[in-house]
N, C-alpha and C positions, 0 to 999 in steps of 0.2 A: 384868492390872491394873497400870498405871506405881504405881511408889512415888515418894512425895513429902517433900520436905523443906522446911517453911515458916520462913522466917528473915526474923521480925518483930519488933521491938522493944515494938510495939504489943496487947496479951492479948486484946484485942477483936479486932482483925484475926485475927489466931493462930484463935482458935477460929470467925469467920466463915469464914474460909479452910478449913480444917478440917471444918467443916458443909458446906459448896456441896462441896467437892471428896468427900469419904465420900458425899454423895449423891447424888454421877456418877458412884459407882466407881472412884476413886482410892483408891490405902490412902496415910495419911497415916503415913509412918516415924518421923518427928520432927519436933520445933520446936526454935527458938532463937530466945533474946529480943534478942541480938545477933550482929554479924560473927564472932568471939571461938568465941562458942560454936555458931558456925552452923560452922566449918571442923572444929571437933573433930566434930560431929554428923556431916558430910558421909561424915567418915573410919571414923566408927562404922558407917552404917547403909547404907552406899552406893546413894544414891537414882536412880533413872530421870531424877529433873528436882526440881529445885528452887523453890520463888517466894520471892523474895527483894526486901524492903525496901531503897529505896535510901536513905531517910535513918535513922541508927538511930545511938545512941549509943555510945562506944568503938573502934569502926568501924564504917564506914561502907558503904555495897551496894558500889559500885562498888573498894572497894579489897578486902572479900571477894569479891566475883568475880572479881579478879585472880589471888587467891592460889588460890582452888578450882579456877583453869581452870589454875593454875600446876603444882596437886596432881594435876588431871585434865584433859588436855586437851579430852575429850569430853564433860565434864559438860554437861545443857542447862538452861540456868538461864534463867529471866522475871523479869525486873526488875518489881516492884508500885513504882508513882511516882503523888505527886500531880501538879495540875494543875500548869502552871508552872515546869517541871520538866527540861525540853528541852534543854537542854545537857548535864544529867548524865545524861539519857537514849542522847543521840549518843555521851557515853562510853563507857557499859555497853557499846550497842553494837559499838563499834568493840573494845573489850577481850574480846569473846566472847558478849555473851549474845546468847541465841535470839531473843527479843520482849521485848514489856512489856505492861502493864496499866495504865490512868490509873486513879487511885481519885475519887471513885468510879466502883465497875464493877460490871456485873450480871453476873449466874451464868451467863448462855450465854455472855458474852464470854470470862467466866474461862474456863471450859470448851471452849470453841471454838479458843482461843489456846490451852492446854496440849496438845488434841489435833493442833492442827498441829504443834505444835514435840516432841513423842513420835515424829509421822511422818519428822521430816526424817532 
């Protein structure tokens, strides 16, 4: 069972995520409601994989998955991004992360995308 670390700004998201992922069999380790508290979280519970908001206040996805993949090389992190969004998407990428997620997304995509990026 991959443990997971949801780093969302949004409490709605947080606990959607949270629901589809405990009922695919993911154990959910932690939340954080920003970047800030998403890199202490990382360091507390050391998660399998992470989904991670790219716009969120205080900081921001892509400059926590700087510092997380700075912390860990090997972390596999998924960018969650709205539509419209594709430039800071190519960043994430280019800085480390595994995939992404456009919101909205349905529960096999979620799923389907965290189990490829567990495999790599």
């Amino acid at each position: 069972m991959a443990k997971v670390l949801i780093i969302d700004d949004a409490a709605f998201m947080r606990m959607s995520l949270k629901s589809m992922l405990e009922k695919n069999g993911f154990e959910v380790v932690g939340e954080a409601e920003n970047g800030e508290v998403g890199i202490l979280k990382y360091k507390e519970v050391s998660p399998d994989l992470v989904t991670l908001d790219v716009t969120m206040p205080k900081m921001g996805g892509v400059e926590t998955l700087k510092l997380i993949k700075e912390y860990d090389p090997k972390a596999k992190i998924v960018m969650v991004t709205a539509m419209g969004q594709e430039k800071i998407v190519k960043e994430a990428v280019i800085s480390g992360a595994k995939s992404f997620i456009v919101k909205p997304f349905k529960e096999e995509k979620l799923v389907d995308t965290l189990n490829k990026v567990m495999a790599m």
